[in-house]
N, C-alpha and C positions, 0 to 999 in steps of 0.2 A: 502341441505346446504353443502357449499363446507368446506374442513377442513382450518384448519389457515395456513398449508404450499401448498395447492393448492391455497389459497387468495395472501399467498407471492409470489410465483410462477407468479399470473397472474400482481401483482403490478408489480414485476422487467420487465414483457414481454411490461407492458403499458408507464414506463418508457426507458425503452430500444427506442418501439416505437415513443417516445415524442422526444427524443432524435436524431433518426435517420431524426426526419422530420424537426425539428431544424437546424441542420448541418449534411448532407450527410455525409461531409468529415472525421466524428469523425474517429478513427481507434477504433476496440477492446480494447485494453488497455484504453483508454481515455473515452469509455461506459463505461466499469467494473468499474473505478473509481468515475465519477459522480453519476453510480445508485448505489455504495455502492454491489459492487462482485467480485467476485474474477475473472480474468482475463478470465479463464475456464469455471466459468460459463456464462459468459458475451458473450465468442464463443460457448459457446452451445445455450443462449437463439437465438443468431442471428439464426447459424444454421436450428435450429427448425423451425426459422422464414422466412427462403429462403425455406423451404424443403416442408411448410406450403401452399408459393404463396405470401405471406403476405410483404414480403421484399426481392429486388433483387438486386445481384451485379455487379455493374459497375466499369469498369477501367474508371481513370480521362483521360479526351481527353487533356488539357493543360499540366499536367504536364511534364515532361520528364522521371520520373521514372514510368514508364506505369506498372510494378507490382502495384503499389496503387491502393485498389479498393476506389470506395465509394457505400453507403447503399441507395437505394431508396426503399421509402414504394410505394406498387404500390397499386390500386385500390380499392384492397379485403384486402389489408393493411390499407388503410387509412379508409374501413370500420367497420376490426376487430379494431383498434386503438379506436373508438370510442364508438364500444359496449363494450371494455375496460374499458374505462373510466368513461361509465353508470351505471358499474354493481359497479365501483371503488367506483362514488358517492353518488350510493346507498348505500351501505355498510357503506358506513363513514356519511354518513347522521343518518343512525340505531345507530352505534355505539356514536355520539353525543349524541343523544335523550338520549337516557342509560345512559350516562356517568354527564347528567344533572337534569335527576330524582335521581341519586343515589348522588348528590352533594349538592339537594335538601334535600336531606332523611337527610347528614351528618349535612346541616346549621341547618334544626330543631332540631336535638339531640345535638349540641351542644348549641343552644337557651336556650334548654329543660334544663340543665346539669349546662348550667351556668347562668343560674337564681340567685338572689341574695339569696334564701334560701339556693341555694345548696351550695353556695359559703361561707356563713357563718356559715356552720355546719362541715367544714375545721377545 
């Protein structure tokens, strides 16, 4: 079992991901902001993510400012992207199930609780 900031760690890499196959052209600043990070780590996940094979950068062929790069997920991108997203679903599937047996647990005890005996011994 992976810990809670290895889970967050791989959520920001699957969003970052999602993101980059969206719109090539996002810059850094404008990832960090829609996945909720901070600028720095937003250049590190990429980083990781070129250094990985998983995402590669391109300078834009139309613009005129040819410093602009953009992000393309390539191959072994597009297939970590989706065992990403498997292990994401699963996780949030478990966590569901949990989260509706223990909502179950709370609506009987408060059934239980507020029964008209309990309520008139107030």
């Amino acid at each position: 079992m992976s810990s809670r900031r290895d889970q967050q760690q791989e959520d920001a890499r699957l969003r970052v991901m999602r993101l980059i196959g969206e719109n090539a052209e996002l810059s850094t600043r404008q990832i960090a902001k829609r996945v909720g990070v901070s600028n720095g780590s937003a250049y590190y996940i990429i980083n990781a993510l070129i250094k990985k094979g998983f995402v590669k950068l391109d300078n834009f062929k139309k613009n005129p400012r040819k410093k602009q790069y953009v992000y393309l997920l390539t191959p072994e991108g597009v297939h970590e992207k989706y065992l990403l997203a498997f292990r994401f679903i699963k996780r949030k599937r478990l966590e569901f199930e949990s989260l509706r047996e223990e909502i179950k647990v709370l609506e009987n005890e408060i059934e239980i609780n507020s029964s008209p005996e309990t309520s008139s011994n107030k």
